[in-house]
C-alpha positions in Angstrom: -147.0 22.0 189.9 -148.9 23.3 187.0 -152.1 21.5 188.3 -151.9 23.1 192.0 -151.4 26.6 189.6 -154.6 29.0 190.2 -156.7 30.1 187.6 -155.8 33.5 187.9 -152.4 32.7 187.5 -152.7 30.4 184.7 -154.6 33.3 182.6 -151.9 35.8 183.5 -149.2 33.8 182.2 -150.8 32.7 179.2 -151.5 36.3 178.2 -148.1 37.2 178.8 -147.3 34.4 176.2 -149.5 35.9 173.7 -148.1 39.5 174.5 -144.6 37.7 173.9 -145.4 36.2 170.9 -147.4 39.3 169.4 -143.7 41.4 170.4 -141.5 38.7 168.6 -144.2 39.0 165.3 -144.0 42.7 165.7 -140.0 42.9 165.9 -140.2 40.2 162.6 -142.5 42.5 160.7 -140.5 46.0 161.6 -137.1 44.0 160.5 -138.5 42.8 157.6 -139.9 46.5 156.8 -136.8 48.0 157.2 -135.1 45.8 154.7 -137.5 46.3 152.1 -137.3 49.9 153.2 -133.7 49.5 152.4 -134.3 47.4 149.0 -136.7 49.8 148.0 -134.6 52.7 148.7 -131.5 51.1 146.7 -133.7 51.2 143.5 -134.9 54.2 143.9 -131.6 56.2 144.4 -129.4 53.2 142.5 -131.0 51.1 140.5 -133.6 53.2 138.9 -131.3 56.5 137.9 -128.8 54.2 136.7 -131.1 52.3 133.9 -132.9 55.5 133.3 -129.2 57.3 132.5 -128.4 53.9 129.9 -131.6 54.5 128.7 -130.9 58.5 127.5 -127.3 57.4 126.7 -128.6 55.0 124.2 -131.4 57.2 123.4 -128.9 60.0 122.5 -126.9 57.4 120.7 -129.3 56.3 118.0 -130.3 60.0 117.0 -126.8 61.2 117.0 -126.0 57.8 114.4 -129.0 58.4 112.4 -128.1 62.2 111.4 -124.8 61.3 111.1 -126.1 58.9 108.3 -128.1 61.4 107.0 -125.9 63.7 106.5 -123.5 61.3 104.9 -125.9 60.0 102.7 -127.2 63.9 101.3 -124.4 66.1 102.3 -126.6 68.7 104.1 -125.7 70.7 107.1 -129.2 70.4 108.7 -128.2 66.4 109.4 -124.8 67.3 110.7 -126.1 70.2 113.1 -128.5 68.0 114.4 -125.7 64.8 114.6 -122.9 67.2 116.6 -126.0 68.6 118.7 -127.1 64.9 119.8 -123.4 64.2 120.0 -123.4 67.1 123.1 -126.3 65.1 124.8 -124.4 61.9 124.5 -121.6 63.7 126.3 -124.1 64.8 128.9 -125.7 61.7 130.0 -121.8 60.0 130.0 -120.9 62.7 132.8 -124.4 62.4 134.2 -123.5 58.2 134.7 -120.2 58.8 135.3 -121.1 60.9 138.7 -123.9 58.5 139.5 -121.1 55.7 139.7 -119.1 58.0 141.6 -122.1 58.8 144.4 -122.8 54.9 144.6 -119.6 53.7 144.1 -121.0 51.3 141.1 -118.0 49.8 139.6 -119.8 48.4 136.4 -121.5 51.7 135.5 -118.1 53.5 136.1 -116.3 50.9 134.0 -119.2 51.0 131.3 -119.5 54.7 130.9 -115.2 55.1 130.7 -115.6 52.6 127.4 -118.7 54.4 126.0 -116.7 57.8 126.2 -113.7 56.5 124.6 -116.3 55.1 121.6 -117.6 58.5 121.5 -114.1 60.5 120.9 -113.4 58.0 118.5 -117.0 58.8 116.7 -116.3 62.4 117.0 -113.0 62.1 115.3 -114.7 59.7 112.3 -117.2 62.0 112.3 -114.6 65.4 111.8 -112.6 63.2 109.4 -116.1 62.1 107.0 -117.2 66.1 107.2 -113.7 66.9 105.5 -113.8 64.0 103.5 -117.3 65.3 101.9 -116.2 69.0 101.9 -113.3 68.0 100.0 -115.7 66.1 97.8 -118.1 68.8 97.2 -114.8 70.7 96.1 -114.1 68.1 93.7 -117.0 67.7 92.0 -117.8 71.3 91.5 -114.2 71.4 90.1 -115.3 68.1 87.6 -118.0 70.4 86.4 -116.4 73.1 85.9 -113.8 71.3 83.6 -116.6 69.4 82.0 -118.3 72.4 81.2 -114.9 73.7 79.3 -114.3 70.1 77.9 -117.4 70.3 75.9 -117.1 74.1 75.0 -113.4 73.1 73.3 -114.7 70.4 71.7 -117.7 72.1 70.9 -115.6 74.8 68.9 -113.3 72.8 67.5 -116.1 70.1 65.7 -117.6 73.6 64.6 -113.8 74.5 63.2 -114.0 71.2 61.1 -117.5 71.3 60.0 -116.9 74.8 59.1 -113.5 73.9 57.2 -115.2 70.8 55.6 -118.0 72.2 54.0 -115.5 74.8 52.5 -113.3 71.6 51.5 -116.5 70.1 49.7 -117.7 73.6 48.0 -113.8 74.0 46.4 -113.9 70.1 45.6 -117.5 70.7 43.5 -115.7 73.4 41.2 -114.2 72.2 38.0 -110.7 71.5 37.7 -108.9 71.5 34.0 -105.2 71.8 33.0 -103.0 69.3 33.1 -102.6 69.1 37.0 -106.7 68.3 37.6 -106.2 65.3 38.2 -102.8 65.8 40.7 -105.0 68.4 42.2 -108.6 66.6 42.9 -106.7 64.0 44.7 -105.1 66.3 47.0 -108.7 67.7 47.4 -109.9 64.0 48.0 -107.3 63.3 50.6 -108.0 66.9 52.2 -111.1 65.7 52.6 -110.7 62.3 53.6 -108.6 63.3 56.6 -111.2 66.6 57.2 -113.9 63.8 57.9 -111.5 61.8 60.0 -110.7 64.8 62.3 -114.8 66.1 62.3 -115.3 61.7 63.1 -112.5 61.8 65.9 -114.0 65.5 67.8 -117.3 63.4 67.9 -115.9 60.6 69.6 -114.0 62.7 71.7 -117.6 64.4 72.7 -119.3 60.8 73.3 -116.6 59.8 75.6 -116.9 62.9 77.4 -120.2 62.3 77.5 -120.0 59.0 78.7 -117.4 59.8 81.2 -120.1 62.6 82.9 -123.5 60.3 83.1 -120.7 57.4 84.5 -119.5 59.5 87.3 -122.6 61.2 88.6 -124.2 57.6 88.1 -121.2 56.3 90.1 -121.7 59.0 92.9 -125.7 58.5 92.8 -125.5 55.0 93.2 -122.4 54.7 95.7 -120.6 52.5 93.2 -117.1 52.6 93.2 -116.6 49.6 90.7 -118.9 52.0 87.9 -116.8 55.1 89.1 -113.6 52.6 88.2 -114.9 51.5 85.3 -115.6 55.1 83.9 -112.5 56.4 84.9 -110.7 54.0 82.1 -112.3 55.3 79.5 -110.1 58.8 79.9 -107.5 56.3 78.3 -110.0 56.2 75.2 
């Protein structure tokens, strides 16, 4: 049949082949548009905003740790501004995930961002608990210098009593003793002395170890030692 076919008739229905085939390569192209239209538009309103609000969650996270630290490691309220401030961000970019789970219906990000914002009211409450830990601190120490301050005065005055009292002691023991009780009475004088020297030997001990007990704490609290701070603390027994 094909062979009795006219030309005419044979071109006609071989262009309408190439018109069907040109449709069928159009309809492919247009469906495969529209589903990187619909891939593309997934990462734009999904994808993307949802690593970008990671991203300043973590961001937010690293800063807020690192003036924490400072703070903790100098005791000044610039670092601990700046922590609680970086602490509001965190919070921020939780509610800005959480909503973006909520628009998308993202289970993972919803899940992820309920954990992370438990971890931060934990942090916050660390974070309350090591301020009034290092107020109390502060408290302390100005209280330890304060009494060392008044240690030293005391035994300041009282090695200045005995030095005082022994030089008087050694002046009276220099005079000349006669009668039948100089020799009864230079040995009291010898004894008075003895035991003046003890006492003046004793109040500078008593100084050293005061001493010693001052340049061991601040060492302790410069270096973060506690086995030094231990250490110094047993020489209060001495």
């Amino acid at each position: 049949m094909g062979s009795r076919m006219k030309l005419g008739t044979k071109i006609i229905m071989g262009f309408l082949s190439l018109v069907a085939i040109a449709i069928a390569l159009g309809a492919m192209a247009v469906f495969s548009m529209l589903r990187v239209k619909g891939t593309a538009l997934v990462l734009a309103t999904e994808n993307v905003p949802e690593v970008a609000v990671a991203n300043a969650v973590e961001r937010s996270s690293l800063h807020t740790m690192y003036e924490a630290r400072g703070y903790n490691y100098t005791e000044e309220k610039e670092f601990l501004e700046a922590a609680r401030k970086n602490l509001v961000e965190v919070k921020k970019n939780l509610d800005t995930a959480k909503e973006h789970a909520r628009t998308y219906g993202m289970a993972a990000l919803a899940d992820n961002a309920a954990k992370a914002e438990a971890s931060v009211k934990e942090y916050e409450r660390l974070l309350s608990a090591t301020v009034d830990a290092t107020e109390a601190m502060q408290k302390e120490k100005q209280a330890s210098i304060e009494a060392a301050i008044l240690y030293m005065k005391v035994a300041a005055d009282f090695l200045k009593d005995q030095t005082a009292k022994l030089d008087a002691e050694v002046d009276e023991a220099m005079e000349p003793k006669t009668g039948p009780k100089a020799q009864s009475a230079e040995t009291m004088t010898a004894d008075k002395l003895k035991e003046r020297v003890r006492k003046t030997t004793l109040c500078n001990d008593v100084i050293d170890l005061g001493n010693a007990i001052r340049v061991g704490t601040w060492h302790a609290i410069a270096t973060r030692d506690p086995d030094l701070f231990r250490e110094t603390e047993k020489r209060f027994v001495e």
